[in-house]
C-alpha positions as CSV (number, residue, x, y, z in Angstrom):
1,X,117.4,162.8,26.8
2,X,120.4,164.6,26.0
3,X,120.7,167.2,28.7
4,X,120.2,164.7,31.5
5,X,122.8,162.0,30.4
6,X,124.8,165.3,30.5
7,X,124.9,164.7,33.9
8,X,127.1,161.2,33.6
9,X,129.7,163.8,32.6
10,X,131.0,164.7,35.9
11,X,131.5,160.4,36.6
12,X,133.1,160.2,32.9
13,X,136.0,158.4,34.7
14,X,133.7,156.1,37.0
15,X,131.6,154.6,33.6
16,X,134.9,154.2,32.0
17,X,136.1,152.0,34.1
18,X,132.9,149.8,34.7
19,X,132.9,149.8,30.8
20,X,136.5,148.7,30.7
21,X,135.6,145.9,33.6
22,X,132.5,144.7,31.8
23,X,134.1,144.1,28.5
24,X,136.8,142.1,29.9
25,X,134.2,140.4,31.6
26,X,132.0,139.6,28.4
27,X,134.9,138.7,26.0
28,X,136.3,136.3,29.1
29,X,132.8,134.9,28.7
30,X,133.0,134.5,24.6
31,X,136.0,132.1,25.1
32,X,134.2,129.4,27.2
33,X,132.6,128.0,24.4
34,X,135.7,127.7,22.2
35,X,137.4,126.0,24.8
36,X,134.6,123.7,25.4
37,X,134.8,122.6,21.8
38,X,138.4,121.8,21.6
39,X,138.2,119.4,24.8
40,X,135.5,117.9,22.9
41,X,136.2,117.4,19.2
42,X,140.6,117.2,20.3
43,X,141.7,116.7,23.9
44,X,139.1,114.3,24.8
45,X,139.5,112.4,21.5
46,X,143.3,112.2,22.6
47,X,142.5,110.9,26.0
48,X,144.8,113.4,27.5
49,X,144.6,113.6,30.9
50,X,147.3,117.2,31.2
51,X,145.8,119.1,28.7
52,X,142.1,118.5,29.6
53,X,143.5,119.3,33.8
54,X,145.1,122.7,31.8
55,X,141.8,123.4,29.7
56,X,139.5,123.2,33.0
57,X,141.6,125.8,34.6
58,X,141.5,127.8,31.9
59,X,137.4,127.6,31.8
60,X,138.3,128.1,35.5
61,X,139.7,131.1,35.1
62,X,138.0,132.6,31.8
63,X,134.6,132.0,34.5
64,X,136.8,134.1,37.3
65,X,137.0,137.1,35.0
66,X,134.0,137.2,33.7
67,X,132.5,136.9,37.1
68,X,133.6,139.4,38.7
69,X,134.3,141.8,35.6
70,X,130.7,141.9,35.3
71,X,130.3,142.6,39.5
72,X,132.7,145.3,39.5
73,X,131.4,146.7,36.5
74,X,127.9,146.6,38.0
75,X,129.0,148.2,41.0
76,X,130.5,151.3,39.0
77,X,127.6,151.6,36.8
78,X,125.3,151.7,40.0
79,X,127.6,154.1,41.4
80,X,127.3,156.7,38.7
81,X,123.5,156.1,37.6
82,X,123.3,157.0,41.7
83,X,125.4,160.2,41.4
84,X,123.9,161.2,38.2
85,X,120.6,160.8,39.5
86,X,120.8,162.8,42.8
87,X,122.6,165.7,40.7
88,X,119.7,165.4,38.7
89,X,117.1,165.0,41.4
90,X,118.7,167.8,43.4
91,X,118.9,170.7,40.0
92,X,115.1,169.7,39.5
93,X,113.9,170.5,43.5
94,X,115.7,173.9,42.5
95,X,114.5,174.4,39.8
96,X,110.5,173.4,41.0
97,X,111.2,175.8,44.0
98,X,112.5,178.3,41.2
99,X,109.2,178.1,39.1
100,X,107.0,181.0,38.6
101,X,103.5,180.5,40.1
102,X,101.8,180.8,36.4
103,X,104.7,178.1,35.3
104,X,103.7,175.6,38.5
105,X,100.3,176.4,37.4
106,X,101.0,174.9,33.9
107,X,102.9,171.9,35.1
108,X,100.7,171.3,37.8
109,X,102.0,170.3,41.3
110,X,101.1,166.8,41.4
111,X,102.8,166.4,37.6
112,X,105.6,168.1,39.6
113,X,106.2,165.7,42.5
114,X,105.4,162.9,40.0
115,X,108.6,164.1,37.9
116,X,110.5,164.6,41.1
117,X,109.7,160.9,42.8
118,X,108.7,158.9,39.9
119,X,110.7,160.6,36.8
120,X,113.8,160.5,38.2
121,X,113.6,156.4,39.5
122,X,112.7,155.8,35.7
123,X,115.7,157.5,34.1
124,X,118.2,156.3,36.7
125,X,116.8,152.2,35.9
126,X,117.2,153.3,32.0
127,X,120.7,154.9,32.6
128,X,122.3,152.1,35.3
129,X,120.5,149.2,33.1
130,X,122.0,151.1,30.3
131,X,125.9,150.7,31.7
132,X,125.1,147.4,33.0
133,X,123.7,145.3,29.5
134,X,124.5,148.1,26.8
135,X,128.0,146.9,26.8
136,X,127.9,143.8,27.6
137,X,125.4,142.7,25.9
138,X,126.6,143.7,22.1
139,X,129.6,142.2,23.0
140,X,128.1,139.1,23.5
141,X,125.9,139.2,20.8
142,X,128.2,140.7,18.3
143,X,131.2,138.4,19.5
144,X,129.1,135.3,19.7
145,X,128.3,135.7,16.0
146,X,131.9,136.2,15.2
147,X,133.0,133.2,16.9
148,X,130.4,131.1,15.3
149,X,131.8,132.1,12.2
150,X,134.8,130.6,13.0
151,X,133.8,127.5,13.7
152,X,131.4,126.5,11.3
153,X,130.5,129.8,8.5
154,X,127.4,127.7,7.3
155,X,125.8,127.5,10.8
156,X,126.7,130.7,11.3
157,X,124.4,131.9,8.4
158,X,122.1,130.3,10.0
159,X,121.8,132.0,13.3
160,X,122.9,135.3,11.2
161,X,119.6,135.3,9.5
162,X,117.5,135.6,12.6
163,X,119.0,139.0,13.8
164,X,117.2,141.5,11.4
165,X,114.4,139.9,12.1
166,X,114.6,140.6,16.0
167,X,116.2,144.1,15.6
168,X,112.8,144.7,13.4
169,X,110.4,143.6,16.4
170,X,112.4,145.8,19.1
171,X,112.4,148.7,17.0
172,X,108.3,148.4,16.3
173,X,107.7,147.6,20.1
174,X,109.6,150.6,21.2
175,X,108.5,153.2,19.1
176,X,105.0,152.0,19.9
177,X,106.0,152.2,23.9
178,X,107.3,155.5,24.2
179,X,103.8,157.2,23.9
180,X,102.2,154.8,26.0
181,X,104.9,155.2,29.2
182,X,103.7,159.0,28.3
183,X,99.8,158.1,29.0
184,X,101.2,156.3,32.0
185,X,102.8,159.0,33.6
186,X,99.7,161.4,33.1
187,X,97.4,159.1,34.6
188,X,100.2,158.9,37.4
189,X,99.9,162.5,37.7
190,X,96.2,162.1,38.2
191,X,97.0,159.7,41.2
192,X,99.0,161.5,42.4
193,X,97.1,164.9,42.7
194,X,93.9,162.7,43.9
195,X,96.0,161.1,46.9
196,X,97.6,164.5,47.8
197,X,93.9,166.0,47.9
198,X,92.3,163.4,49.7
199,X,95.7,163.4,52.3
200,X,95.5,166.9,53.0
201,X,92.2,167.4,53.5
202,X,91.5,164.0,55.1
203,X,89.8,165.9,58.6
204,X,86.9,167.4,56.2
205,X,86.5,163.9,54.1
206,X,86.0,162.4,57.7
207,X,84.1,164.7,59.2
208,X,81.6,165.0,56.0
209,X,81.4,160.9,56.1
210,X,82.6,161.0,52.2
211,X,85.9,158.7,52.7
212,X,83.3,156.4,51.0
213,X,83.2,158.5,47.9
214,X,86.5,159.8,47.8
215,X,87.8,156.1,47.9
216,X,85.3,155.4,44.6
217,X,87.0,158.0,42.8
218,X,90.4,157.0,43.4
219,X,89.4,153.6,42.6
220,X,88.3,155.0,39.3
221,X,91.7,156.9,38.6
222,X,93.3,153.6,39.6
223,X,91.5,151.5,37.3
224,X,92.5,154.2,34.8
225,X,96.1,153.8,35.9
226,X,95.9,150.2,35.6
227,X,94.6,149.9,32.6
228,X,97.4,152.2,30.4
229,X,100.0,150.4,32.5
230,X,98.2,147.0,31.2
231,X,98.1,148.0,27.7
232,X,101.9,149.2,28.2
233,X,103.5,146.3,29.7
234,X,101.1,143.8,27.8
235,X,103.1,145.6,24.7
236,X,106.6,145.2,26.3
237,X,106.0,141.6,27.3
238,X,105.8,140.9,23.7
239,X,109.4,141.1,23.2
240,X,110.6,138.3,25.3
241,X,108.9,135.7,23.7
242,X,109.3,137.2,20.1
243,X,113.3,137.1,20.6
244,X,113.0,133.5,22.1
245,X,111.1,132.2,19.3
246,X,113.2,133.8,16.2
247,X,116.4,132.5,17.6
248,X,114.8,128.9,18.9
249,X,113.8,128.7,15.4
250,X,117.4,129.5,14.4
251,X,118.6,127.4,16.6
252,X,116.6,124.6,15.3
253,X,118.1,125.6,12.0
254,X,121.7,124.5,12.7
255,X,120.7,121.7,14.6
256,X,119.2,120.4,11.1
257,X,122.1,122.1,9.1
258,X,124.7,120.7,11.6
259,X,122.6,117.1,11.2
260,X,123.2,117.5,7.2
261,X,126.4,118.5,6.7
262,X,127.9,116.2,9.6
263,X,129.5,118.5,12.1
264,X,131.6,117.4,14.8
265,X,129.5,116.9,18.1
266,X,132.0,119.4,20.2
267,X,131.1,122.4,17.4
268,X,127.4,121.6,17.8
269,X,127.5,121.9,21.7
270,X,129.7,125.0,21.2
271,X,127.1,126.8,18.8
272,X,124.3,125.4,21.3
273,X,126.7,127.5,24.2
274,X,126.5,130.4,22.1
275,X,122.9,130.3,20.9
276,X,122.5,130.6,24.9
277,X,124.8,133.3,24.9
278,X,123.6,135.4,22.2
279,X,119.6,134.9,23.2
280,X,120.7,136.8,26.4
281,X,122.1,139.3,24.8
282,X,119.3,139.4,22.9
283,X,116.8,139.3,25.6
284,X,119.3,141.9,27.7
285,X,119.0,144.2,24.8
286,X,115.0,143.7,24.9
287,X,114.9,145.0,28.0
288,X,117.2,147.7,27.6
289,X,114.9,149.0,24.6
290,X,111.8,148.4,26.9
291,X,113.5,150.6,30.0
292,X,114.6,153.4,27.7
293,X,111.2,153.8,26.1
294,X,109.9,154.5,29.8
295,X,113.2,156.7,30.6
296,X,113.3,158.1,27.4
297,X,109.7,159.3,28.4
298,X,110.7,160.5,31.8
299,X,113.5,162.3,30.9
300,X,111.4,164.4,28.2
301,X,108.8,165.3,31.3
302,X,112.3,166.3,33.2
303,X,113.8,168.4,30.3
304,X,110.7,170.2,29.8
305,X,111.0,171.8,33.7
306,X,114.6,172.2,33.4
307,X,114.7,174.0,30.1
308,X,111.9,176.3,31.4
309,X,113.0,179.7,31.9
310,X,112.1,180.4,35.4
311,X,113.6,183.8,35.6
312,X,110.9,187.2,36.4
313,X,111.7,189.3,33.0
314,X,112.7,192.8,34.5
315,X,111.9,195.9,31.9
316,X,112.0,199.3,31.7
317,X,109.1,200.6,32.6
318,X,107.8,204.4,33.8
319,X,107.8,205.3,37.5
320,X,105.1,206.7,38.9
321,X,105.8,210.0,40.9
322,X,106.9,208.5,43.9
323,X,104.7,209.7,46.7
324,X,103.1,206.5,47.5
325,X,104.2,203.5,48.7
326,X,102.0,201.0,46.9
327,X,100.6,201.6,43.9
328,X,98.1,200.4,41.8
329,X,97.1,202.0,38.1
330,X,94.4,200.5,36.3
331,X,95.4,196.9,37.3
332,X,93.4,193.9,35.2
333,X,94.3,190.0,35.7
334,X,93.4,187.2,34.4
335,X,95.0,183.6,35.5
336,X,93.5,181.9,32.5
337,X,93.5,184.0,29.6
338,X,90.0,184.3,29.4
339,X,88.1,186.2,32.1
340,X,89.7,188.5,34.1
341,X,89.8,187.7,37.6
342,X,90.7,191.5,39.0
343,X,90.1,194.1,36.9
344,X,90.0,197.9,36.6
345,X,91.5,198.2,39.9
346,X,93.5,201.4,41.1
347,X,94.6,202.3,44.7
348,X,97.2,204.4,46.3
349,X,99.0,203.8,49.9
350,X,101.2,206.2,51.9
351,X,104.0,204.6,53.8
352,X,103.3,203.5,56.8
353,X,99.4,203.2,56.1
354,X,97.5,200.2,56.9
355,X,95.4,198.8,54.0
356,X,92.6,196.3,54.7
357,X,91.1,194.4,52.4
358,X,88.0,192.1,52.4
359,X,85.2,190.9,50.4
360,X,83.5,187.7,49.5
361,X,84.9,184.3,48.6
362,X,86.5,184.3,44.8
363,X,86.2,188.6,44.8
364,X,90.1,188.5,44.2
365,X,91.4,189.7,47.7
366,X,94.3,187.0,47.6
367,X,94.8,188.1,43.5
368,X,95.8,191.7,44.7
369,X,98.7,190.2,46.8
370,X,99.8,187.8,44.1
371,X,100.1,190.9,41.8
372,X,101.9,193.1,44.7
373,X,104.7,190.5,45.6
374,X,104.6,189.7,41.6
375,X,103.8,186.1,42.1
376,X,102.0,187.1,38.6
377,X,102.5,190.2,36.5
378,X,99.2,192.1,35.2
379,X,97.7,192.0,32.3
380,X,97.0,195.5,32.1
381,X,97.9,198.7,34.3
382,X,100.9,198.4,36.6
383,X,101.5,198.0,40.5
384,X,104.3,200.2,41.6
385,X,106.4,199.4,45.0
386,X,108.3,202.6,46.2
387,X,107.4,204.5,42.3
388,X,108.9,201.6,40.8
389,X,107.1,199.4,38.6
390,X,107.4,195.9,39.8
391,X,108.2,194.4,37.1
392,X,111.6,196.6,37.1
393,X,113.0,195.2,40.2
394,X,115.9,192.5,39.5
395,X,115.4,189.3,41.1
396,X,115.3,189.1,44.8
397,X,115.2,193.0,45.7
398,X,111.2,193.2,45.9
399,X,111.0,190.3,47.8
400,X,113.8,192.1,50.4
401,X,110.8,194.5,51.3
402,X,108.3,192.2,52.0
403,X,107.3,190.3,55.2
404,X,104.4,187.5,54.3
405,X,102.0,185.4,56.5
406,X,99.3,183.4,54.7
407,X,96.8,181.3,56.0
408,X,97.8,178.4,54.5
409,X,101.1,179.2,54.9
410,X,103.9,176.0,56.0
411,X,106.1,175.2,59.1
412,X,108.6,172.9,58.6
413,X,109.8,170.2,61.1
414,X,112.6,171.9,62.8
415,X,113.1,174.0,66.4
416,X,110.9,177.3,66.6
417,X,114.0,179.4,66.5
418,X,114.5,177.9,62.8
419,X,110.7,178.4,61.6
420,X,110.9,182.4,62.8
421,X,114.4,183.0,61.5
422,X,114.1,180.6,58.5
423,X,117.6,180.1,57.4
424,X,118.1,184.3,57.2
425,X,120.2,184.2,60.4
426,X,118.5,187.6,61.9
427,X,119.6,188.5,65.7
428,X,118.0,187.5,68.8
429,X,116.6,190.4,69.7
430,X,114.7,190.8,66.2
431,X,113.2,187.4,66.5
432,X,112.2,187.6,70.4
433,X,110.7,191.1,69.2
434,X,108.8,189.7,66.9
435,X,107.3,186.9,68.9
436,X,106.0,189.7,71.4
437,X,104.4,191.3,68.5
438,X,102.4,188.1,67.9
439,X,101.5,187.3,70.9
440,X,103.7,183.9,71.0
441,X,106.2,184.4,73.5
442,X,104.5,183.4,76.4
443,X,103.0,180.5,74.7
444,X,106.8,179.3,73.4
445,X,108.2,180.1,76.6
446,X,105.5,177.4,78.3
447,X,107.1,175.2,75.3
448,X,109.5,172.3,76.5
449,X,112.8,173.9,75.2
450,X,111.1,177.0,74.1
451,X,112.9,178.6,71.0
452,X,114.4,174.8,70.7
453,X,111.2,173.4,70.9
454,X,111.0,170.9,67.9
455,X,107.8,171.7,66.0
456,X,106.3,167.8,64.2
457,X,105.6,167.8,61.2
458,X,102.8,170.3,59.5
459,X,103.6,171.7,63.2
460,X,100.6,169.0,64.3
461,X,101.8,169.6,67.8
462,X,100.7,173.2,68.1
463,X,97.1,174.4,67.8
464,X,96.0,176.4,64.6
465,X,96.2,179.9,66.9
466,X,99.8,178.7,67.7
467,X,100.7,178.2,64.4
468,X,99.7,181.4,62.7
469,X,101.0,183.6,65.4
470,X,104.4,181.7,64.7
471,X,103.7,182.7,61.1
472,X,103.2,186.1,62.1
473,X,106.1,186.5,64.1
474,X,108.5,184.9,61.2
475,X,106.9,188.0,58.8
476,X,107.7,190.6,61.5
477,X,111.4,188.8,62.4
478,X,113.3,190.8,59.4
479,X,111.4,194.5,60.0
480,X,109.9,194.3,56.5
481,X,109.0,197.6,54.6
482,X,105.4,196.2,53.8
483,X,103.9,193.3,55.6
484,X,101.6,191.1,54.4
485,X,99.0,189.2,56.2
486,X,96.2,187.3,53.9
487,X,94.2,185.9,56.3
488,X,96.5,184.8,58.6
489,X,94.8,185.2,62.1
490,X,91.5,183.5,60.9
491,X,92.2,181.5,64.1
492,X,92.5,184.0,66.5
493,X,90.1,185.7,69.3
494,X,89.1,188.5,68.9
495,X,91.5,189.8,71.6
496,X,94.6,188.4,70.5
497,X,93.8,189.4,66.7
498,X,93.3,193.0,68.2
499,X,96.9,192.7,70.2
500,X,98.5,191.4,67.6
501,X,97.8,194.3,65.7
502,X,97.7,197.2,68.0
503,X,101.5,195.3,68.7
504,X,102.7,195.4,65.1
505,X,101.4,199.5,65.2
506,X,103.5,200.5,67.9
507,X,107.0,198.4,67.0
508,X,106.8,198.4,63.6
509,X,105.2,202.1,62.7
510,X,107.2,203.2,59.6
511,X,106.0,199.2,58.1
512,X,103.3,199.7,55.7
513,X,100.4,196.9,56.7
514,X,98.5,194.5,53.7
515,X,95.5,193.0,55.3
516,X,93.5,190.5,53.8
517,X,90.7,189.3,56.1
518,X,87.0,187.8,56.5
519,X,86.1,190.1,59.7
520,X,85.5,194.2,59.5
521,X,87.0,194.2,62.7
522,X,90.5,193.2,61.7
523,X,90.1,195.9,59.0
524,X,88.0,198.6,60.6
525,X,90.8,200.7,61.8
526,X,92.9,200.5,58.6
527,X,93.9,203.7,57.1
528,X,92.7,202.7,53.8
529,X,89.7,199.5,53.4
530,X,89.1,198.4,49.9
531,X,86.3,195.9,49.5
532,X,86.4,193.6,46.4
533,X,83.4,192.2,45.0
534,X,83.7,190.2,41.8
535,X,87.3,191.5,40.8
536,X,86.2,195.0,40.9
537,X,86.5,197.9,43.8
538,X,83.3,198.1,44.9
539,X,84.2,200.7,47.5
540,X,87.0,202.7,48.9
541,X,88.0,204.3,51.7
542,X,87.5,204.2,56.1
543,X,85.6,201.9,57.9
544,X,83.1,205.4,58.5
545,X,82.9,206.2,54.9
546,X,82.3,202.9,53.7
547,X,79.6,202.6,56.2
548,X,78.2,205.6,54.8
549,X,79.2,204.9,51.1
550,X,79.2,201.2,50.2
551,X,76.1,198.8,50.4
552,X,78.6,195.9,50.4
553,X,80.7,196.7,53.0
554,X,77.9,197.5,55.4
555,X,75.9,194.9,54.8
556,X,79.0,192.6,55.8
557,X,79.7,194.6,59.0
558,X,76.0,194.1,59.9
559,X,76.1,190.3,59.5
560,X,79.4,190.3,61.6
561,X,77.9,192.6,64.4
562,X,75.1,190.6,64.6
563,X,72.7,193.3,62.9
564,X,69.4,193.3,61.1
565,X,69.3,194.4,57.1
């Protein structure tokens, strides 16, 4: 947990003062008892009237400064827990966003969001708890036992000898605690992933009748839930009661010592003042033990993201010779480490070429992109961008020559004009070009506010056309070298998936076209069509010679055309 209390260093000054405030406040609260007593066993005693006025203001104002020592100090330590956590928050959504796709693979993206939502609440209770009681309540426990020993050492002893053996039960219960907040989290991870699942692909669940099912097996993951945070908290709870007991038994203790050795009734009503005090701090430092197990948990799940290094290694590697554009030599992946998922697979594409690929579900179309862009790097062979080894490009400068539209690609809630030019302030006239290219300017024009039309969220106010040729037109807006488009005008006619592309020939010609897509006829005029078929190039060339050449390929064509095999 040491790199993200690092973050309370910038608000050093802030948990100073609350410190300062809410040790005032404790030791003002220390005193109350000691002037209780002496009203008791000497002003009272002495019937005098002055100095028992003078001692209640003093309680008066002892209770003054403890009050609102302890507000103020509560309001700084909420202060900077709040700053430290939305440093922390904000350095994590970088560093997520930062993540290499194998590394979000690894984490997963519900364990993600989990440690983004959930994480950072738990460390920022643990951390503002922390400033709130970890002060104070030492103070009060360690000043309380003082105290006692200056007004009766015997009795003192006697509260003396139950500490160790409440120290012993919060150390066992939160050593115990710390893995089980862990199995909490996970199974929070679990729920997390299943409710994201079943949200975004609630339509389906519907239209298949199985919100039945899916509402069993989130019940199921629930229960799971339930149960570790049962066995968790069932854990914690013990510590209350423990603390209560080993001190009411102390307690008892000097009311039996104090019977014995006669004590004066004011020092008996003063220890009975701080038995109250220190069983708060006792039971303040309970739960501080009990938060920090779960933020000392969170804050491991945190460190592991932020100490992952998230930076593409760039190499030396050897260049090809430079006379293609893309490149692929002898290319083999694998996402899991066991089977490879593309393998063997070699290519070349001239500049300016386009290069369709299709094939079945799970043949690895999508795989070859993830390897071009260098989402992943190969597990064998090389993919060269311009005769450069992609894995020799420093940070950024490969993605500069890509323009991407995916099928399942987002929109975010903001005006059109924001979604095409996406923060990369581009001129007008390259983003009005680019919605002529994809066929969406007449359609935004019709929009209320056109280019200031303000999309809803998931863009759930335009139709799915709408929304990939606005994806299209975002990939076009900054002239890429190489544009890739996996799938991304599944929801097209046939006549505006023809335009589109016929629009992106003429106004883009020197652009070097990726296509991944289900139908031959988004592919057929390609310069280059590569059909994939369990990972592996199972043919090669034009839409003719494949017809010619490659049982695959026409067997797909013929299904599309509406042929008989």
């Amino acid at each position: 947990m040491k790199r993200t209390l690092g973050y309370l260093k910038p608000y050093s000054g802030t948990v100073a003062a609350g410190l300062v405030f809410k040790f005032v406040g404790s030791v003002a609260e220390l005193f109350l008892p000691l002037v209780l007593d002496y009203i008791i066993d000497e002003a009272v005693p002495r019937k005098d009237t002055d100095m028992l006025i003078i001692l209640g203001f003093v309680m008066l104002g002892f209770s003054l400064v403890a009050l609102f020592g302890n507000i103020i100090a509560n309001r700084f330590a909420a202060k900077s827990s709040g700053n430290m956590t939305r440093d922390l928050r904000r350095d994590l959504f970088k560093k997520t966003s930062l993540l290499r796709s194998s590394q979000v693979d690894a984490f997963t993206l519900p364990s993600l969001i989990s440690r983004l939502t959930s994480d950072t609440y738990y460390v920022n209770q643990a951390v503002a708890r922390s400033l709130r009681m970890g002060v104070r309540a030492p103070i009060l426990l360690a000043g309380g036992l003082l105290l006692t020993f200056l007004l009766d050492w015997r009795l003192a002893l006697v509260l003396l000898a139950c500490v160790p053996f409440v120290g012993a039960a919060l150390v066992i219960i939160t050593k115990k605690s710390v893995p089980m907040y862990t199995a909490v989290q996970k199974s929070g991870d679990a729920a997390v992933r299943a409710m994201q699942e079943n949200i975004s692909g609630v339509r389906v669940i519907k239209a298949l009748s199985k919100s039945g099912y899916e509402t069993e097996k989130f019940a199921k993951i629930n229960e799971r839930l339930m149960a570790d945070e049962f066995a968790t908290n069932r854990l914690a709870s013990l510590t209350n009661p423990l603390v209560t007991l080993i001190l009411s038994g102390g307690l008892v203790g000097v009311i039996a010592v104090g019977a014995l050795l006669g004590a004066e009734a004011g020092t008996v009503l003063a220890f009975l003042s701080f038995f109250t005090i220190i069983l708060n701090a006792m039971l303040g430092i309970s739960k501080i033990f009990v938060t920090l197990s779960r933020g000392v948990a969170s804050a491991e799940r945190i460190e592991r993201v932020m100490e992952t290094d998230e930076t593409m290694p760039v190499g030396e590697y050897p260049e090809s010779d430079g006379a293609n554009k893309i490149e692929f030599k002898g290319v083999s992946f694998s996402y899991n480490g066991v089977k490879n998922n593309v393998e063997g697979v070699s290519f070349a594409v001239k500049e300016g070429w386009t290069v369709g690929v299709i094939g079945g579900t799970g043949s690895g179309k999508t795989t070859l992109i993830n390897l071009l862009m260098r989402f992943y790097d190969v597990t064998e062979g090389a993919v060269y961008v311009d005769g450069k080894d992609v894995r020799s490009y420093q940070s950024g400068k490969l993605a500069e020559k890509f323009g991407a539209a995916f099928q399942s690609d987002f929109l975010i809630a903001s005006t059109v004009r924001e979604n095409i030019d996406y923060f990369r302030n581009l001129p007008e006239e390259d983003i009005l070009k680019a919605l002529r290219c994809s066929c969406a300017e007449e359609f935004v024009n019709g929009l209320d506010g056109g280019l200031d039309f303000v999309l809803a969220q998931k863009a759930a106010n335009l139709s799915g056309g709408q929304k990939q040729r606005l994806l299209i037109a975002r990939a076009l807006a900054a002239s890429p070298q190489i544009l890739v488009l996996d799938d991304s005008s599944s929801a097209l006619d046939y006549s505006t998936d023809a335009k589109v592309r016929e629009n992106i020939n003429q106004n883009y010609p020197n652009c070097t076209k990726f296509i991944v897509a289900q139908r031959v006829s988004a592919v057929r005029h390609a310069d280059l069509i590569i059909v994939m078929d369990d990972g592996k190039i199972a043919g090669a060339g034009t839409h003719k010679q494949l017809m010619e050449n490659c049982g695959e390929y026409r067997e797909i064509s013929l299904v599309q055309a509406g042929g008989d095999l």
